[in-house]
N, C-alpha and C positions, 0 to 999 in steps of 0.2 A: 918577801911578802910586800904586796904596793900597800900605799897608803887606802886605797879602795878596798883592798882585801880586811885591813886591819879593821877599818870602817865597816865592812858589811859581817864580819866575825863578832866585833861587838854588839852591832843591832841583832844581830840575832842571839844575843844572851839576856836581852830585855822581855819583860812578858808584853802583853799584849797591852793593857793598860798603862804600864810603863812606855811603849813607845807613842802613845798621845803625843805626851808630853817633850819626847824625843822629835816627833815629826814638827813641832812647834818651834822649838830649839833651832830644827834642822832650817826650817824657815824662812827664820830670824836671820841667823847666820849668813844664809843665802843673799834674802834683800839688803842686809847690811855691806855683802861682799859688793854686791851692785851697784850704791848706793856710793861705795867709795871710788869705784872704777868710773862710774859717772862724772863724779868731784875731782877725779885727777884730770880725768879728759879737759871738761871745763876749764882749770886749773892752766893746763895748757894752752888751751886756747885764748885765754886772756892772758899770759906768759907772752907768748908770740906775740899778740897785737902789740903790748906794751913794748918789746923788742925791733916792734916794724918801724922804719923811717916816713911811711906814705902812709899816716894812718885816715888823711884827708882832713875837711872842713869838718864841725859840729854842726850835726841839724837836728832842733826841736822834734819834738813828739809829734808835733800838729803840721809840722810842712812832710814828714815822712809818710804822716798817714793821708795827708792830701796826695804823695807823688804816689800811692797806691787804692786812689779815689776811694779811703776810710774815713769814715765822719766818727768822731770821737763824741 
């Protein structure tokens, strides 16, 4: 039995008001799983840069948003 089956074998032994509560839970879960896949990616991406030898000069806030004619 997949873990889908187990899953959807117990959602239906909930009543009806019981799975409020479960779709709430289920949610959660979700955006949490999101939220951490997000933060690895990121994670990564600053990993690499800090790993790169050409990471270039620093440039302020206000010469970056002038090379993209933004007025701050």
């Amino acid at each position: 039995m997949s873990n889908r089956e187990k899953c959807l074998e117990i959602i239906d032994s909930f009543t009806d008001e019981q799975l409020a509560t479960v779709a709430s839970l289920l949610v959660s879960a979700k955006t949490l799983a999101d939220d951490t896949a997000d933060d690895a990616f990121c994670l990564q991406l600053y990993t690499d840069y800090q790993s790169c030898a050409d990471k270039g000069e620093p440039v302020s806030l206000e010469s970056f948003a002038h090379s993209l004619d933004i007025r701050l």
